[in-house]
N, CA, C and O atoms as CSV, one atom per row, in Angstrom:
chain,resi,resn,atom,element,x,y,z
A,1,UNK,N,N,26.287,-5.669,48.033
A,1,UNK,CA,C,27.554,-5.296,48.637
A,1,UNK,C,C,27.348,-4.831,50.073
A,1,UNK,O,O,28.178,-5.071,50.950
A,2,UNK,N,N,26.007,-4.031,50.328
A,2,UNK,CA,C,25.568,-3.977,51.876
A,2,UNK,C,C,25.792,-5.033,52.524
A,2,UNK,O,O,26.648,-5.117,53.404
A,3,UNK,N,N,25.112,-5.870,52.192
A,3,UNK,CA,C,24.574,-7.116,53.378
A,3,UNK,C,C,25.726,-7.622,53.280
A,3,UNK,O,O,25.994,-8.111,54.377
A,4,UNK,N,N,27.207,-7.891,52.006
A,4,UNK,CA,C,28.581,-8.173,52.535
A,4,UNK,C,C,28.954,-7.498,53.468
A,4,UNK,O,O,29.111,-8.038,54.563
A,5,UNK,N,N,29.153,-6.396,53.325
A,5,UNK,CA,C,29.560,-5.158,54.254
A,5,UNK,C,C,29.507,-5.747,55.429
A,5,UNK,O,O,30.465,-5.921,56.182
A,6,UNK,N,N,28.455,-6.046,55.599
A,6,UNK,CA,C,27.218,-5.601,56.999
A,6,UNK,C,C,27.909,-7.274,57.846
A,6,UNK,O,O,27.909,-7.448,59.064
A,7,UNK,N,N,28.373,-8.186,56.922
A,7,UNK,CA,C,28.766,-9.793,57.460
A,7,UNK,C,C,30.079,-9.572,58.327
A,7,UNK,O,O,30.504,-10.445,59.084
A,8,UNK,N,N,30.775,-8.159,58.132
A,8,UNK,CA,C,31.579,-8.317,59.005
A,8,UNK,C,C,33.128,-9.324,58.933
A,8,UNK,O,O,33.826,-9.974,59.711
A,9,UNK,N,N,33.094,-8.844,57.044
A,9,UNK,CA,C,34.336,-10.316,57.348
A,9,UNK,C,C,34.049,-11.508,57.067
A,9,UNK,O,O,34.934,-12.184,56.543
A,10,UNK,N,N,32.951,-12.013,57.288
A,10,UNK,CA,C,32.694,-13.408,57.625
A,10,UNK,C,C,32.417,-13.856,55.786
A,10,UNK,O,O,32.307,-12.893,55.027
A,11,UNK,N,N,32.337,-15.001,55.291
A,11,UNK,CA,C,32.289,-15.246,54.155
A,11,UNK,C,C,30.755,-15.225,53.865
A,11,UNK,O,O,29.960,-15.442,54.780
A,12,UNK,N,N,30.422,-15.015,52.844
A,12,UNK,CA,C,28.209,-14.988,52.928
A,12,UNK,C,C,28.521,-15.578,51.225
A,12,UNK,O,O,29.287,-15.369,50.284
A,13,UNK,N,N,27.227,-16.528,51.648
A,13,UNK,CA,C,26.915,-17.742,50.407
A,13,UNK,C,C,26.182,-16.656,49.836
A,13,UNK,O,O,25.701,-15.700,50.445
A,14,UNK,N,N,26.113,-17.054,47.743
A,14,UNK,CA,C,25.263,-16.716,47.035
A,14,UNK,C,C,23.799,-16.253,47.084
A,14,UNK,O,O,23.062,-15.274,46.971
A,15,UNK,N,N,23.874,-18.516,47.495
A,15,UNK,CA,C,22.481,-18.895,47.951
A,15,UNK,C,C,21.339,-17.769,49.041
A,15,UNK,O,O,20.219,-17.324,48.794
A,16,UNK,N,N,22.271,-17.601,50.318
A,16,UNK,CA,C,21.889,-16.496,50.785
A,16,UNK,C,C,21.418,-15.134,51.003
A,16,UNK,O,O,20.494,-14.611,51.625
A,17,UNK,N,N,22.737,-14.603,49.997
A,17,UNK,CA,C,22.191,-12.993,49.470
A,17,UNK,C,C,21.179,-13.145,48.314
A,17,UNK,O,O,20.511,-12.194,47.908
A,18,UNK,N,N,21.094,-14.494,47.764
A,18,UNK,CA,C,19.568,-14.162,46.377
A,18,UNK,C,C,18.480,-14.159,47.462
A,18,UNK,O,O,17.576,-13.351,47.245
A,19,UNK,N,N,18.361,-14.976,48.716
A,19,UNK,CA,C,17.177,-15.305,49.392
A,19,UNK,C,C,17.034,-14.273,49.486
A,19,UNK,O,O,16.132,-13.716,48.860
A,20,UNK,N,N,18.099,-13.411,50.538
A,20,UNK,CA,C,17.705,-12.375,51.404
A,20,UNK,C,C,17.128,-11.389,50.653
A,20,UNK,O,O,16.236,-10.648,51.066
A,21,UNK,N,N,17.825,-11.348,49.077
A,21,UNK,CA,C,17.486,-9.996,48.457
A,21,UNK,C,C,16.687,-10.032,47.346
A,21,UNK,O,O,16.651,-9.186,46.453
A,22,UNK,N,N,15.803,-11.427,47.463
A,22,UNK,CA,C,14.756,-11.331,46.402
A,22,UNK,C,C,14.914,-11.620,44.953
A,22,UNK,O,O,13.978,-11.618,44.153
A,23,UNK,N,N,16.460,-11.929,44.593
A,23,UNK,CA,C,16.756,-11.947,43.206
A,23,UNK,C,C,17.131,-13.158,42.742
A,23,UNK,O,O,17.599,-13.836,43.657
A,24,UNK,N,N,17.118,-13.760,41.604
A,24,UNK,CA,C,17.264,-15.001,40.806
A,24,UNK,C,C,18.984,-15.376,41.097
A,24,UNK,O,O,19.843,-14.583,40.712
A,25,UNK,N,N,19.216,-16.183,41.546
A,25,UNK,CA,C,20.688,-16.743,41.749
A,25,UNK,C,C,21.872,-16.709,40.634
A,25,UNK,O,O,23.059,-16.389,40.712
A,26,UNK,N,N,21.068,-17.165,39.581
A,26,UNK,CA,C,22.123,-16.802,38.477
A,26,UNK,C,C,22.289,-15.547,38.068
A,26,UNK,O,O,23.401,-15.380,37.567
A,27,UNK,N,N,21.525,-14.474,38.091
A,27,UNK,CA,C,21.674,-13.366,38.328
A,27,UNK,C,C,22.481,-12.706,39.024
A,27,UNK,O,O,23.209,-11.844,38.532
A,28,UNK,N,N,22.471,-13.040,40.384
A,28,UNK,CA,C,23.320,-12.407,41.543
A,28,UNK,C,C,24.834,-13.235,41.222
A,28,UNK,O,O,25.888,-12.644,41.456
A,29,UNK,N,N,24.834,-13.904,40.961
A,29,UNK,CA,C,26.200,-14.495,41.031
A,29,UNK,C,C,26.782,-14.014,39.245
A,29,UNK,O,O,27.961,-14.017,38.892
A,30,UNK,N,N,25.870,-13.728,38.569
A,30,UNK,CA,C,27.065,-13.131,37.198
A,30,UNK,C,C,27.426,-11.644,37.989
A,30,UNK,O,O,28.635,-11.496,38.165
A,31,UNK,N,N,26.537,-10.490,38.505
A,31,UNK,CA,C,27.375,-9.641,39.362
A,31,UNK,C,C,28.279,-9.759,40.381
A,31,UNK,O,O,29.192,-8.933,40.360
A,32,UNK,N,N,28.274,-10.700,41.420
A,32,UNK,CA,C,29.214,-11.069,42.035
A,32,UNK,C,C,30.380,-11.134,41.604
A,32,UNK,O,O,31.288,-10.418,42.024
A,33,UNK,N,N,30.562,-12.398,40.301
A,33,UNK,CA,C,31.257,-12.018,39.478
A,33,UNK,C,C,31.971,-10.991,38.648
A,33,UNK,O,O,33.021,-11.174,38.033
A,34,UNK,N,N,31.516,-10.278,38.687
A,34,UNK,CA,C,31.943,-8.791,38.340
A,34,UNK,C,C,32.556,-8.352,39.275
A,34,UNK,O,O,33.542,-7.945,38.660
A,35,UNK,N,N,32.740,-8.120,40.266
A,35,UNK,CA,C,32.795,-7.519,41.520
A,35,UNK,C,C,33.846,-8.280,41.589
A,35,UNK,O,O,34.925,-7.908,41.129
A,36,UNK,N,N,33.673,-9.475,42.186
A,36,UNK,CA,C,35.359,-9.964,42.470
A,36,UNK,C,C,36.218,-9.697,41.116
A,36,UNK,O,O,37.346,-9.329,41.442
A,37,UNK,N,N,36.075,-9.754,39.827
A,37,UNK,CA,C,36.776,-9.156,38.851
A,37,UNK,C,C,37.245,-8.647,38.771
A,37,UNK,O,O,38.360,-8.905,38.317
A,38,UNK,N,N,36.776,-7.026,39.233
A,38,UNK,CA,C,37.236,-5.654,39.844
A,38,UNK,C,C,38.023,-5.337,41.401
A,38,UNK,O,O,38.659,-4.350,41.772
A,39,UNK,N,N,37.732,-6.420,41.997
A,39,UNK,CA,C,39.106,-6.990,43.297
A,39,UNK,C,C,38.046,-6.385,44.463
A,39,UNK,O,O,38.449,-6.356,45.626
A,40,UNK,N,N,36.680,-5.897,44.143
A,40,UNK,CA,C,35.751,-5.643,45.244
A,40,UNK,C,C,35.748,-6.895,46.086
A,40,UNK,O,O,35.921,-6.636,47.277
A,41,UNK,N,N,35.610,-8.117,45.825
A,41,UNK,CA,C,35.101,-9.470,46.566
A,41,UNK,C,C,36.576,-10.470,46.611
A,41,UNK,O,O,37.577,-10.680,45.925
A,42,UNK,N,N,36.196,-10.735,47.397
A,42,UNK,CA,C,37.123,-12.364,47.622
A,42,UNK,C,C,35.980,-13.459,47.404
A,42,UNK,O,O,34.869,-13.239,47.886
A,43,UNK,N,N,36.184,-14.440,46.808
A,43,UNK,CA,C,35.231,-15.601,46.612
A,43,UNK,C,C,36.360,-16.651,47.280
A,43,UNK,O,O,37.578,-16.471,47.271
A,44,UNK,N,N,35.576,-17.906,47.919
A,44,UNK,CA,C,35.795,-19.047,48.049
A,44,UNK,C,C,35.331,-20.461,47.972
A,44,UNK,O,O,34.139,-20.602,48.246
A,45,UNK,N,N,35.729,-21.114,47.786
A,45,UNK,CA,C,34.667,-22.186,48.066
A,45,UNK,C,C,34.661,-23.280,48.848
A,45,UNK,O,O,35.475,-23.240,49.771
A,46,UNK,N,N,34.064,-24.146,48.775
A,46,UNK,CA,C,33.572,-25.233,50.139
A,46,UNK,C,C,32.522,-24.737,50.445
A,46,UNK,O,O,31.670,-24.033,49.903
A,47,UNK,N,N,32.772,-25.429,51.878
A,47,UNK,CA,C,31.248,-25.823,52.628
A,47,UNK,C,C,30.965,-23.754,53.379
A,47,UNK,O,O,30.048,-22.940,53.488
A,48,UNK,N,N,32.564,-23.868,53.706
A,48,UNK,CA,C,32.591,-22.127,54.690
A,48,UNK,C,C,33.011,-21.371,53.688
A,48,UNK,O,O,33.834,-20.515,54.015
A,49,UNK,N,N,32.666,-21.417,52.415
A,49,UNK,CA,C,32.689,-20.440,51.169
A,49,UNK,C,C,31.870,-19.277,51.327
A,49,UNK,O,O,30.929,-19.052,52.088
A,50,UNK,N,N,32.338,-18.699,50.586
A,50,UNK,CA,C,30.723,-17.487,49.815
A,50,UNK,C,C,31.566,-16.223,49.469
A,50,UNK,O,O,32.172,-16.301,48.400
A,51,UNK,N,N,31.712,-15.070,50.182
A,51,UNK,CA,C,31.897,-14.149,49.053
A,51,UNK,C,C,31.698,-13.380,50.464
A,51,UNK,O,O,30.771,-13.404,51.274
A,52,UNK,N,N,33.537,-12.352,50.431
A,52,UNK,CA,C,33.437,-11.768,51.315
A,52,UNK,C,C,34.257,-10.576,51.307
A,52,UNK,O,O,35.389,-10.975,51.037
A,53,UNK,N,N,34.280,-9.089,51.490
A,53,UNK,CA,C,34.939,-7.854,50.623
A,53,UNK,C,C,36.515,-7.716,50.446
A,53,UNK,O,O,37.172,-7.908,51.470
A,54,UNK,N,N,37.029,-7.487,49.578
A,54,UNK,CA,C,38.370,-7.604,49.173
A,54,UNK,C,C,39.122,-6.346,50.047
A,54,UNK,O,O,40.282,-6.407,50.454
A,55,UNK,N,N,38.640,-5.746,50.148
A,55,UNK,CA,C,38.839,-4.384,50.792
A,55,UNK,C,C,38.178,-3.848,52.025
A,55,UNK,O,O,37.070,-4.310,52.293
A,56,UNK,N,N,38.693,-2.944,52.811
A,56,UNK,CA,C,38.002,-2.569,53.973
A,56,UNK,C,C,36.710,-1.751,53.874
A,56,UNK,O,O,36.813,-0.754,53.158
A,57,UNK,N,N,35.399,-1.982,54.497
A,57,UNK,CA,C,34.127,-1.351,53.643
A,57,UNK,C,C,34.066,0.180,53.570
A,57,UNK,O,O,33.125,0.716,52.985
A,58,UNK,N,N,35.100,0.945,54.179
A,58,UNK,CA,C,35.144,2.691,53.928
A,58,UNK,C,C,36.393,2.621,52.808
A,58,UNK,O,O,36.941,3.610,52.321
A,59,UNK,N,N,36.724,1.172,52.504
A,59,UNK,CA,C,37.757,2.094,50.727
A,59,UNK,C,C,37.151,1.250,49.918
A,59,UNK,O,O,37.832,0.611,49.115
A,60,UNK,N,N,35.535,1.065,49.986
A,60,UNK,CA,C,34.650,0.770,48.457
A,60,UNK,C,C,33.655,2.024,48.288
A,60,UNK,O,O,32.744,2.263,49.081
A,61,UNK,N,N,33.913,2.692,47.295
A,61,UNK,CA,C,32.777,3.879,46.961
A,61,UNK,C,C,31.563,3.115,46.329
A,61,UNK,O,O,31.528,1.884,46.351
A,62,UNK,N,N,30.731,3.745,45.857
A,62,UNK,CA,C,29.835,3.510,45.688
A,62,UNK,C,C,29.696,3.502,43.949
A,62,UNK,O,O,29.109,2.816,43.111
A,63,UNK,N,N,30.559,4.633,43.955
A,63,UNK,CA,C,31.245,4.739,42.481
A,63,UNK,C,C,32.064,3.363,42.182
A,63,UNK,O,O,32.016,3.172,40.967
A,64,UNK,N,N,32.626,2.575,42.682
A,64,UNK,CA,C,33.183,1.693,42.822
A,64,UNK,C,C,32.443,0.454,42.276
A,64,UNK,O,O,32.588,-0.246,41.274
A,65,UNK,N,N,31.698,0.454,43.195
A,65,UNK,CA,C,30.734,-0.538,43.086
A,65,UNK,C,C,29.922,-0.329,41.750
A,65,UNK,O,O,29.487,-1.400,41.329
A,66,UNK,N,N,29.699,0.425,41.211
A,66,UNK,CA,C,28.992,0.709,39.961
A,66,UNK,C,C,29.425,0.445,38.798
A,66,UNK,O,O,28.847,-0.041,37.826
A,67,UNK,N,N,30.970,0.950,39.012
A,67,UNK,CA,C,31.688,1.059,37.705
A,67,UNK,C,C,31.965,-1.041,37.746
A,67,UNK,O,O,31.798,-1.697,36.718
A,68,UNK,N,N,32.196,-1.412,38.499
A,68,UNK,CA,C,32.075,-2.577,38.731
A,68,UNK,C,C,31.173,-3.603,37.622
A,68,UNK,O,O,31.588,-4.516,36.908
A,69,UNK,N,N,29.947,-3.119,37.778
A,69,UNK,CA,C,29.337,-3.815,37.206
A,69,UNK,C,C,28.381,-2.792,36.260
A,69,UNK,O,O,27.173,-2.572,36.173
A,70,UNK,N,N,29.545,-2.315,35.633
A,70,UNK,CA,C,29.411,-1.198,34.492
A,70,UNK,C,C,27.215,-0.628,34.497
A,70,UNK,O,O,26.191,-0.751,33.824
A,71,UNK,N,N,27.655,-0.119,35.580
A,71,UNK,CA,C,25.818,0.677,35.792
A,71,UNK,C,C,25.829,2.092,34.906
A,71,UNK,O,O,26.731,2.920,34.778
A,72,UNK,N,N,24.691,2.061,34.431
A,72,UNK,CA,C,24.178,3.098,33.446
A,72,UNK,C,C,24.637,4.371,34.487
A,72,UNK,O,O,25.038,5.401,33.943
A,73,UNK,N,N,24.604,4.336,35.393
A,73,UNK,CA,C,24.386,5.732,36.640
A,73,UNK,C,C,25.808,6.827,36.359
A,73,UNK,O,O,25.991,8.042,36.432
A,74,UNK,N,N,26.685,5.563,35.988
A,74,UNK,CA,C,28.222,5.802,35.990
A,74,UNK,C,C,28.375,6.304,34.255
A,74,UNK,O,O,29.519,6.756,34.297
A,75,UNK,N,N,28.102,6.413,33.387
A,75,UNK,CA,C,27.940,6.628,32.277
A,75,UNK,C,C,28.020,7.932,32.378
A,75,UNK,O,O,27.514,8.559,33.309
A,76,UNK,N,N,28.766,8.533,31.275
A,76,UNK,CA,C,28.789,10.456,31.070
A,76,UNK,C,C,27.682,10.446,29.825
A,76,UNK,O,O,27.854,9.855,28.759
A,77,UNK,N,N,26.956,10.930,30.049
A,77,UNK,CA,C,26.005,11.652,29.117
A,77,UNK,C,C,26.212,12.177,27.806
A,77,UNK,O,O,26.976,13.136,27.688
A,78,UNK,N,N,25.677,11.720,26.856
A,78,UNK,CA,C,26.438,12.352,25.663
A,78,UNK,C,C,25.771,13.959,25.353
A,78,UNK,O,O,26.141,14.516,24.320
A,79,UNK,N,N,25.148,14.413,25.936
A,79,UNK,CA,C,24.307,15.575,25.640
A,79,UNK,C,C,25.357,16.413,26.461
A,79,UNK,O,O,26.224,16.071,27.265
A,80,UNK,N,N,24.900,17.825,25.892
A,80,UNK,CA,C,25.866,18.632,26.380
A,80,UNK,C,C,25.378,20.078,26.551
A,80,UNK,O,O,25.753,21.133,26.041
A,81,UNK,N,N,24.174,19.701,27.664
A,81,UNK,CA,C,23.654,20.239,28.370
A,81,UNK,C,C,23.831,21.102,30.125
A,81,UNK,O,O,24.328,20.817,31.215
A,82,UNK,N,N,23.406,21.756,29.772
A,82,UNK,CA,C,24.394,21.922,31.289
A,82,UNK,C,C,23.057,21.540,32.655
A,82,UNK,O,O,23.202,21.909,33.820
A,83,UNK,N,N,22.307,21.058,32.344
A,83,UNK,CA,C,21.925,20.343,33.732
A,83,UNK,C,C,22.330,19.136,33.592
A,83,UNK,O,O,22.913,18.564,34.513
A,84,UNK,N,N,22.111,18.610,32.538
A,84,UNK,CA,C,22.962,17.108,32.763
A,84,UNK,C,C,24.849,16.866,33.131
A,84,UNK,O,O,25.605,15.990,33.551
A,85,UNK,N,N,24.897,18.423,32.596
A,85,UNK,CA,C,26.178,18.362,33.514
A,85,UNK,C,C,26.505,18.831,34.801
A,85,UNK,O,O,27.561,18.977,35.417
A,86,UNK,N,N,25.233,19.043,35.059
A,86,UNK,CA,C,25.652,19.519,37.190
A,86,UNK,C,C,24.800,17.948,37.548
A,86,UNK,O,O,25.199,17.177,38.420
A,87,UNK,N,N,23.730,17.726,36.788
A,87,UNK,CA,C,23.223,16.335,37.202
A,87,UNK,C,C,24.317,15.461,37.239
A,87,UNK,O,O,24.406,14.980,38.369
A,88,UNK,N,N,25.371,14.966,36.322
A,88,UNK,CA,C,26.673,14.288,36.457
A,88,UNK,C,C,27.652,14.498,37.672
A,88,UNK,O,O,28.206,13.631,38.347
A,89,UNK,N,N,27.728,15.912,37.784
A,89,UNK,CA,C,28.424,16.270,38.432
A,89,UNK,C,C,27.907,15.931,39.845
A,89,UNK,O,O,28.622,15.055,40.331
A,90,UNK,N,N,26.823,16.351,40.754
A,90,UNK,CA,C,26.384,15.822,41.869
A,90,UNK,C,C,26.697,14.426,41.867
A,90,UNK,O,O,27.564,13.866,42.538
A,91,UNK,N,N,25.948,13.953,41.091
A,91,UNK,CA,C,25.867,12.153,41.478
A,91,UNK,C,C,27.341,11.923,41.604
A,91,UNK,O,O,27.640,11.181,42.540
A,92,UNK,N,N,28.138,12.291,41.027
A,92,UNK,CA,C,29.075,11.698,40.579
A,92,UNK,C,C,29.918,12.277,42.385
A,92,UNK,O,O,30.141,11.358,43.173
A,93,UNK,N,N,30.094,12.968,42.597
A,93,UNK,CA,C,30.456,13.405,43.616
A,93,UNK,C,C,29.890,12.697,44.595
A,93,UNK,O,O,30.676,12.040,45.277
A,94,UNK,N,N,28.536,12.626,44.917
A,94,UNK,CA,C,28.021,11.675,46.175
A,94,UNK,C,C,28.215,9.782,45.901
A,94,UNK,O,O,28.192,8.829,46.681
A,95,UNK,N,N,28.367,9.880,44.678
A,95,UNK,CA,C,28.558,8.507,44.405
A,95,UNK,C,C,30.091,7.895,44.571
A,95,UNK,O,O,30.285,6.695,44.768
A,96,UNK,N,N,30.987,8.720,44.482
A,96,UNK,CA,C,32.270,8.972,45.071
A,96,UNK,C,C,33.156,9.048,46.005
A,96,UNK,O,O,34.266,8.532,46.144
A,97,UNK,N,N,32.169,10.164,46.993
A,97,UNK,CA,C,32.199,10.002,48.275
A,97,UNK,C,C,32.189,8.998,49.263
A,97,UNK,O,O,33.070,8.715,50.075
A,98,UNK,N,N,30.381,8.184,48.976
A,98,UNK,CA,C,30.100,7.674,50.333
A,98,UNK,C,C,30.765,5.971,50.026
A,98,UNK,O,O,30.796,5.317,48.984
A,99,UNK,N,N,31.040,5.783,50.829
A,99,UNK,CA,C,31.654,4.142,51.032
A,99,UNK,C,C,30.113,3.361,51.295
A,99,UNK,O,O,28.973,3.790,51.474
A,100,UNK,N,N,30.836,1.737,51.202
A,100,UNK,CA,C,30.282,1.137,52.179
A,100,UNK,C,C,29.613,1.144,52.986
A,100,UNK,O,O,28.407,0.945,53.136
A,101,UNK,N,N,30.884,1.530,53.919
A,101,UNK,CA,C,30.781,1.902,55.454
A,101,UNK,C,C,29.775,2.355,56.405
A,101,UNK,O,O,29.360,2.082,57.531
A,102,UNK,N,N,29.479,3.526,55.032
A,102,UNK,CA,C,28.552,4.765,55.281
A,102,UNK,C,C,27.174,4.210,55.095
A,102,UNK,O,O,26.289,4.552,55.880
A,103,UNK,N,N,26.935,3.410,54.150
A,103,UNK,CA,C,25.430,2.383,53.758
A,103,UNK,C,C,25.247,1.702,55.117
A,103,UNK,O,O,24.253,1.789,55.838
A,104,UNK,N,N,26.532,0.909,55.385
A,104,UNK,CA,C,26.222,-0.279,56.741
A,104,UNK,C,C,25.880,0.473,58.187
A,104,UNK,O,O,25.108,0.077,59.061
A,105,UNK,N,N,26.567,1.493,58.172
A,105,UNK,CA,C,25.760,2.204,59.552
A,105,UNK,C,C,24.298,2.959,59.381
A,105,UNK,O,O,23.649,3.342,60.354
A,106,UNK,N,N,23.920,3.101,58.163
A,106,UNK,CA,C,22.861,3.989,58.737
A,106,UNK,C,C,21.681,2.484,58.744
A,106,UNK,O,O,20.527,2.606,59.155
């Protein structure tokens, strides 16, 4: 979702983000899938296709992006502990917080 971010708009192939990011294509594209599911992505296709953010990159959290493609991170804990509940509680707050936006500039 960075390196979308980071395209500026512009549409970015599959093919591309598996190169750039090291991962198996059919892989990246069942999350992709997810993602445009959840209205994170616009997909297109043709030749000037690929996959480009549905939204402006400071109104995608990070939380967003997770719950997206249902990540363990995003999960409440079934223990009922109280560090795992300030541990929830932080993440959940910074994961909430930071956008996009905030990934593509630093």
């Amino acid at each position: 979702m960075v390196a979308i971010a980071a395209a500026d708009g512009e549409f970015v192939k599959a093919v591309e983000l598996a190169d750039t990011e090291g991962m198996p294509l059919e892989f990246l594209q069942n999350i992709l899938r997810e993602l445009r599911q959840a209205g994170l992505l616009d997909a297109q296709r043709g030749h000037d296709g690929g996959y480009r953010l549905a939204l402006a990159p400071d109104a995608i959290t990070l939380s967003a992006v997770l719950d997206a493609v249902g990540s363990p991170l995003t999960e409440v804990y079934e223990r009922s502990d109280s560090i795992w509940d300030e541990l929830e509680t932080t993440a959940s707050g910074v994961l909430g917080s930071m956008t996009l936006a905030d990934l593509v500039s630093r």
